[in-house]
PAGURO-81081 format. One record per residue (C-alpha): residue number from 1; residue in one letter; x, y, z. Coordinates in Angstrom, 3 decimals, padded with zeros to 6 digits, always signed. Layout:
BEGIN
<r num="NUM" residuo="a" xx="X" yy="Y" zz="Z"/>
...
***
This chain:
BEGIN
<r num="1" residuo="x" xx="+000.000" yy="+000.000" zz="+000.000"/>
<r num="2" residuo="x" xx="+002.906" yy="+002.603" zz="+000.755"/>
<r num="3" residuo="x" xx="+003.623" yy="+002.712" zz="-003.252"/>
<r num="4" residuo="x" xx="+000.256" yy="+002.680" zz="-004.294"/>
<r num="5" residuo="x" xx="+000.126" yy="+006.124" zz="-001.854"/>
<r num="6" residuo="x" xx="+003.456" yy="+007.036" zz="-003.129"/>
<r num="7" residuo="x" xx="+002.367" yy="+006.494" zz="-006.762"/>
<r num="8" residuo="x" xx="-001.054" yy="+008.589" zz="-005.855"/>
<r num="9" residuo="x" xx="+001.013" yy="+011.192" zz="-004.148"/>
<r num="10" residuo="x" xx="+003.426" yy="+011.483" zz="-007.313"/>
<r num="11" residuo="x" xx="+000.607" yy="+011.504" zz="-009.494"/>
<r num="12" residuo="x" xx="-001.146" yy="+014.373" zz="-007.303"/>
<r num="13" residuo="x" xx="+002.041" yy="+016.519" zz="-007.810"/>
<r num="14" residuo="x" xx="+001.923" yy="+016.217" zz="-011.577"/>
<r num="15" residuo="x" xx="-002.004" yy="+017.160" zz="-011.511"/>
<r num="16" residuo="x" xx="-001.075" yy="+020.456" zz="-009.469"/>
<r num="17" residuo="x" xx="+001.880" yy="+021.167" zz="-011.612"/>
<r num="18" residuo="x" xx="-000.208" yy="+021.510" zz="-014.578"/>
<r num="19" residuo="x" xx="-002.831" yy="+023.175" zz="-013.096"/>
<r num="20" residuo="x" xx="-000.337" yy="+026.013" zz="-011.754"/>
<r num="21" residuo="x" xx="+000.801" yy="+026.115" zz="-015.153"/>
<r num="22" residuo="x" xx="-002.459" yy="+026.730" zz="-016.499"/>
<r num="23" residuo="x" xx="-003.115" yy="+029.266" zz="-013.695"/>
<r num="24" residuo="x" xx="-000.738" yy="+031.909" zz="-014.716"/>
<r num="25" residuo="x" xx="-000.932" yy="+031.613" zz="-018.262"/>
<r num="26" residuo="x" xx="-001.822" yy="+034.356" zz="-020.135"/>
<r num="27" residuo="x" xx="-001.406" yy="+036.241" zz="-016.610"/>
<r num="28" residuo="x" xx="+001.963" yy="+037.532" zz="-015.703"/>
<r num="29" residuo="x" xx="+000.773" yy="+038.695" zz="-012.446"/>
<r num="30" residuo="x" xx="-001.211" yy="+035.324" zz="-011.293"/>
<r num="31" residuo="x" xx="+000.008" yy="+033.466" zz="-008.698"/>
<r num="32" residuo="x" xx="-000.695" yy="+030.015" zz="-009.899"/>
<r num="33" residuo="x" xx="-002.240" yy="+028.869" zz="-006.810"/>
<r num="34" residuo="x" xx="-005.750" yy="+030.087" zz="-008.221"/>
<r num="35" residuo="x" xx="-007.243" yy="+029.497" zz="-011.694"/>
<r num="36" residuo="x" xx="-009.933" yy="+031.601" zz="-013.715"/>
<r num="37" residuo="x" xx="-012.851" yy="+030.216" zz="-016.004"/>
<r num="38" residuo="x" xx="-011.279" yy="+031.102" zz="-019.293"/>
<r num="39" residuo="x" xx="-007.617" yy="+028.701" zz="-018.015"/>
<r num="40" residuo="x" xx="-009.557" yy="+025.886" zz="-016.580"/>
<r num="41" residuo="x" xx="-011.780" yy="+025.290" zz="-019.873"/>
<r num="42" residuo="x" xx="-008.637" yy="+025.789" zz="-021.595"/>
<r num="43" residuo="x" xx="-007.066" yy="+022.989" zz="-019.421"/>
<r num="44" residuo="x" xx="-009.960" yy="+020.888" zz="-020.062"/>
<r num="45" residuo="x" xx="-010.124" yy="+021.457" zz="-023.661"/>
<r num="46" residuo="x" xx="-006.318" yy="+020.871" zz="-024.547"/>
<r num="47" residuo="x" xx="-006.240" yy="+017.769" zz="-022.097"/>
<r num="48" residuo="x" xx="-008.874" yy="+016.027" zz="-023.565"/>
<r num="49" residuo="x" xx="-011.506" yy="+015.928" zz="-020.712"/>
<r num="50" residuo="x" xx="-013.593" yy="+017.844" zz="-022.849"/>
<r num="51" residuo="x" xx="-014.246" yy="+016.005" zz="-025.832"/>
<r num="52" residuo="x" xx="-017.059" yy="+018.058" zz="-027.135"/>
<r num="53" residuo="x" xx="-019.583" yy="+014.991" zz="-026.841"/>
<r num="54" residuo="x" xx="-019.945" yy="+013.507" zz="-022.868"/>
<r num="55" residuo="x" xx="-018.226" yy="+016.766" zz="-021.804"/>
<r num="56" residuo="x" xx="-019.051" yy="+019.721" zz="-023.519"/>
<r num="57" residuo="x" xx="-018.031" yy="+023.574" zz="-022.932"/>
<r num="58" residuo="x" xx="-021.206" yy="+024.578" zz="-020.991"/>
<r num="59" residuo="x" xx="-020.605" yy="+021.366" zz="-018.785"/>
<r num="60" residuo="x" xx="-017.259" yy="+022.577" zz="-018.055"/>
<r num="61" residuo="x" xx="-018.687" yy="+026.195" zz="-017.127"/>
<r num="62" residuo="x" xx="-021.324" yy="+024.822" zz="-015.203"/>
<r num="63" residuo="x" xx="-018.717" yy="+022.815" zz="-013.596"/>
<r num="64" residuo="x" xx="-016.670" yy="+026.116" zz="-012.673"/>
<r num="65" residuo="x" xx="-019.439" yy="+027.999" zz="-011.428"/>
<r num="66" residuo="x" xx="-020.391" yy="+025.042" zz="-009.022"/>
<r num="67" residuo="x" xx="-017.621" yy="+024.452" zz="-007.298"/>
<r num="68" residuo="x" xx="-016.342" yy="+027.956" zz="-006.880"/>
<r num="69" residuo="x" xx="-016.723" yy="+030.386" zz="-004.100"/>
<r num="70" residuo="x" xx="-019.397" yy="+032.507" zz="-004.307"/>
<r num="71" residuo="x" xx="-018.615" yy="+035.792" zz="-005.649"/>
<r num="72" residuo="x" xx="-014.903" yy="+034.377" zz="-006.407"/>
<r num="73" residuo="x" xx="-013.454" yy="+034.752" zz="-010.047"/>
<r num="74" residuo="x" xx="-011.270" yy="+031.981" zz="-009.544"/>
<r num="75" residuo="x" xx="-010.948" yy="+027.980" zz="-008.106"/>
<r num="76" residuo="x" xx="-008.373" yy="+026.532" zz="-005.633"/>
<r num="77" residuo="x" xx="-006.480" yy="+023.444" zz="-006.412"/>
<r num="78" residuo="x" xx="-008.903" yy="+021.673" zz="-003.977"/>
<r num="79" residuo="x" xx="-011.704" yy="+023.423" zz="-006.117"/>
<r num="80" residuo="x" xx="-010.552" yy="+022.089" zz="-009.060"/>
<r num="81" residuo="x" xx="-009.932" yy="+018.481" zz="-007.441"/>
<r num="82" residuo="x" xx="-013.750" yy="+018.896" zz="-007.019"/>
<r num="83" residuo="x" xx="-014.311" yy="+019.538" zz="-010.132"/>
<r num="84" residuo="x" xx="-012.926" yy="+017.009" zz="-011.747"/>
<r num="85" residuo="x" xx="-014.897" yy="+014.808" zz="-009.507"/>
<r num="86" residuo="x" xx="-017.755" yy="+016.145" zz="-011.048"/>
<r num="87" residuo="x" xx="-016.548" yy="+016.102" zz="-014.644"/>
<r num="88" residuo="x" xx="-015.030" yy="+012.640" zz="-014.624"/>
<r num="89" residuo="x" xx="-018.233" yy="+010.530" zz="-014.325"/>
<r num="90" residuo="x" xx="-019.480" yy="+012.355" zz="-016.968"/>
<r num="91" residuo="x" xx="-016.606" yy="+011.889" zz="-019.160"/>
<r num="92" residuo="x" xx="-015.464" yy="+008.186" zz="-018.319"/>
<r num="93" residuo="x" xx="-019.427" yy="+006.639" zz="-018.276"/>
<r num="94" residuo="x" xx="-019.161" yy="+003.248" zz="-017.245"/>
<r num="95" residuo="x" xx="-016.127" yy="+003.287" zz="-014.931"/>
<r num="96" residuo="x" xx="-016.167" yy="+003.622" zz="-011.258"/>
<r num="97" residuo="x" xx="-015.362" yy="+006.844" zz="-009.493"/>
<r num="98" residuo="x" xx="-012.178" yy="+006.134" zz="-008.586"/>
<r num="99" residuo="x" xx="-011.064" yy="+004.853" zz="-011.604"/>
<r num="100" residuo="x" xx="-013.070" yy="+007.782" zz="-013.650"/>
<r num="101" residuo="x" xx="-010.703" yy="+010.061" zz="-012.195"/>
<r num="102" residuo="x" xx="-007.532" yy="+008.337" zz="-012.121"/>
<r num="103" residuo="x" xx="-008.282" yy="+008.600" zz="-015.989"/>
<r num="104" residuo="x" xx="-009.200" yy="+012.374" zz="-015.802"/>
<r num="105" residuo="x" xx="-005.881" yy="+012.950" zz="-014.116"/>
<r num="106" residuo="x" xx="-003.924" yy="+010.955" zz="-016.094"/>
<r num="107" residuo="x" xx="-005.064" yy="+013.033" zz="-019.456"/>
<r num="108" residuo="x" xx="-003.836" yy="+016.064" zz="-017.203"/>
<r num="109" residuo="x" xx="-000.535" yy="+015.182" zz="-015.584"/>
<r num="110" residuo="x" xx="+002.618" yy="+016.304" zz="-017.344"/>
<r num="111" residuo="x" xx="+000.581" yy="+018.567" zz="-019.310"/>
<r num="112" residuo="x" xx="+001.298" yy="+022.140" zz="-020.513"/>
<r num="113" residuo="x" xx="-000.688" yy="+025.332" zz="-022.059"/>
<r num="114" residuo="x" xx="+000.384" yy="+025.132" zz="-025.495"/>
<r num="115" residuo="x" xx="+000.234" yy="+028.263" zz="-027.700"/>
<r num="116" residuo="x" xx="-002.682" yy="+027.220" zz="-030.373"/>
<r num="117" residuo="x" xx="-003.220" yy="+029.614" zz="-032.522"/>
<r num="118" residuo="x" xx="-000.301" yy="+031.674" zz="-032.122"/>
<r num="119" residuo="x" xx="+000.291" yy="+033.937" zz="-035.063"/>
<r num="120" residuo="x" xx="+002.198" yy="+032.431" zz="-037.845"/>
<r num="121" residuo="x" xx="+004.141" yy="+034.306" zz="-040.600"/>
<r num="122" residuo="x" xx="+001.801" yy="+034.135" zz="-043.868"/>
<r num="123" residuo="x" xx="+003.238" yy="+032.722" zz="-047.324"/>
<r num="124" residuo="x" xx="+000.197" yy="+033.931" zz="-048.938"/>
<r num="125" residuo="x" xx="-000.717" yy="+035.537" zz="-051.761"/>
<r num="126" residuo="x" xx="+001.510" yy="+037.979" zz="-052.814"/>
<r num="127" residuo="x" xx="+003.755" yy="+037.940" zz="-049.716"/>
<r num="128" residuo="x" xx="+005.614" yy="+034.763" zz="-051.497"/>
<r num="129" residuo="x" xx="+006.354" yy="+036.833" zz="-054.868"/>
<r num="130" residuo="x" xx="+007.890" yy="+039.950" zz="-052.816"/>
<r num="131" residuo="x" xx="+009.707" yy="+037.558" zz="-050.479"/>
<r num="132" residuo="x" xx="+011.613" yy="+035.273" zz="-053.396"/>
<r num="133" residuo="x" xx="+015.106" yy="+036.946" zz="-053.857"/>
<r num="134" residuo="x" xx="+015.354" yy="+034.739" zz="-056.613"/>
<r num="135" residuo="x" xx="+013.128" yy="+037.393" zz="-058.861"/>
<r num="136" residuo="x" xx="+014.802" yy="+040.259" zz="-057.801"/>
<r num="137" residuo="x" xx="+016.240" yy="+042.315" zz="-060.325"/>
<r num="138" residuo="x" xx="+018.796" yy="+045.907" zz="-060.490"/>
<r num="139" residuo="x" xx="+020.648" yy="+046.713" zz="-057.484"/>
<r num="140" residuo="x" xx="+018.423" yy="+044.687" zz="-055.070"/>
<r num="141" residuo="x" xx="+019.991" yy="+041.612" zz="-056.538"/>
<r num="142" residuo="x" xx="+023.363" yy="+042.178" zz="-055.887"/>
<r num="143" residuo="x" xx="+021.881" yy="+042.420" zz="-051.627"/>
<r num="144" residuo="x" xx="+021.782" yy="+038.509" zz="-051.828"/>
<r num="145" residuo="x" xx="+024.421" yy="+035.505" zz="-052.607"/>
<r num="146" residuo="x" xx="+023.030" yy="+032.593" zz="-054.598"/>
<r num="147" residuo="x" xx="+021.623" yy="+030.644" zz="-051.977"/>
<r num="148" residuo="x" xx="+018.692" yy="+033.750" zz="-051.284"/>
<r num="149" residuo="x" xx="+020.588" yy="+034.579" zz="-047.953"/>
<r num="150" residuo="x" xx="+021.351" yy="+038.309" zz="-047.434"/>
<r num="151" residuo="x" xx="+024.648" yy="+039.273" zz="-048.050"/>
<r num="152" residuo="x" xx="+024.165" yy="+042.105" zz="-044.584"/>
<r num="153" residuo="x" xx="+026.435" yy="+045.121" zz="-045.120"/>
<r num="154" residuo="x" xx="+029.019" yy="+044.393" zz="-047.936"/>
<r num="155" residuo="x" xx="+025.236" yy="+044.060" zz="-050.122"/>
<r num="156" residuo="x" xx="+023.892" yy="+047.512" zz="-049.118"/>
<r num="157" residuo="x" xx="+026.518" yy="+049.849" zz="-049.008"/>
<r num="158" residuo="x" xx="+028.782" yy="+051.004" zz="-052.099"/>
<r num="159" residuo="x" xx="+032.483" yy="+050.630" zz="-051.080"/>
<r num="160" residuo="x" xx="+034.537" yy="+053.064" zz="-052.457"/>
<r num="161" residuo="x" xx="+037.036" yy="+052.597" zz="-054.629"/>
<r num="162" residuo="x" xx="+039.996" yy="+054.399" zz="-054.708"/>
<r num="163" residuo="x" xx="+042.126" yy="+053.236" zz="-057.442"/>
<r num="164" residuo="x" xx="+042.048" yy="+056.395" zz="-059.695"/>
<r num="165" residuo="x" xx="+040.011" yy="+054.385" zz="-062.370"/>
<r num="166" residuo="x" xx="+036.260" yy="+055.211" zz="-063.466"/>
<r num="167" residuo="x" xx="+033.821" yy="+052.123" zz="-062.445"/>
<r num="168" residuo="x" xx="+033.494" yy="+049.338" zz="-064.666"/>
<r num="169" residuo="x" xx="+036.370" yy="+050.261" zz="-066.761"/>
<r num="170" residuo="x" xx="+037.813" yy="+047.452" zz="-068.537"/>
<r num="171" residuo="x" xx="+041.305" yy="+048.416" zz="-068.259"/>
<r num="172" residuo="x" xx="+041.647" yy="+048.953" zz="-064.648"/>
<r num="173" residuo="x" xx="+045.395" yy="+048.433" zz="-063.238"/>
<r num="174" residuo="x" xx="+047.293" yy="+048.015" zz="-066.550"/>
<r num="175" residuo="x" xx="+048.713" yy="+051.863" zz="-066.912"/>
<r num="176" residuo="x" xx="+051.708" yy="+050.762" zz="-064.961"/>
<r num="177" residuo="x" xx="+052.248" yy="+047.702" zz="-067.454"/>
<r num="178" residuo="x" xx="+052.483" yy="+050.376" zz="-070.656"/>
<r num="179" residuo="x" xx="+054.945" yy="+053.281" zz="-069.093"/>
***
């Protein structure tokens, strides 16, 4: 029995550690000991316990408003424990309890907010033509080597050249050579 505690204990820790990570995210000043509505159904959607069929997002909000303090905007950790009490029958039909929410904390241990929907950079359109260095032509050509990387400095500036000869002249250097 003292590893099936120790096992339950371990587990416990990895529950809390995601749900402090949900806590503060999004929230720079949040503690992480308290969670609001908007984190925990994100919790529950990207861990799975919401699957948008036994457990759906008004469940999960009616779940929230249920087991938090009234007039609170946020759940404990023991608040949430609650919660998922509630949620996991609904979400594991046919199992125990127990075992209904060893399986709701096993989708949530180890788990992390993710960043869904972050802004990616567009290849759209005509952001692909204006970003192919392959079509450029004049003097933005000579900004990039063959490969499409920028060439940094030596491709924007004009080095001077002090040789005495006018540019592009074919006979550069071969006045000594005659006299």
């Amino acid at each position: 029995s003292l590893s099936t505690s120790f096992l339950h204990s371990s587990k416990m820790s990895e529950v809390e550690n995601a749900f402090r990570k949900f806590a503060i995210y999004g929230d720079t000043s949040a503690s992480g000991n308290d969670m609001t509505g908007k984190n925990f159904s994100k919790m529950c959607k990207e861990c799975g316990v919401m699957d948008g069929k036994a457990v759906t997002s008004t469940d999960i909000d009616i779940v929230f408003n249920k087991v938090k303090t009234k007039g609170a905007r946020t759940i404990t950790f023991a608040e949430f424990q609650q919660a998922m009490k509630e949620l996991c029958c609904k979400r594991f039909k046919g199992k125990s309890p127990e075992e209904a929410l060893q399986a709701v904390y096993g989708l949530i241990e180890g788990k992390e907010p993710g960043s869904v929907g972050a802004t990616k950079a567009t290849k759209v359109g005509g952001v692909e033509r204006l970003t192919d260095t392959s079509k450029y032509t004049g003097s933005h050509k000579e900004r990039f080597d063959e490969s499409g990387k920028g060439k940094g400095l030596a491709g924007r500036q004009d080095l001077t050249d002090n040789s005495g000869y006018v540019g592009a002249y074919k006979g550069a250097g071969t006045y000594d050579q005659k006299h």
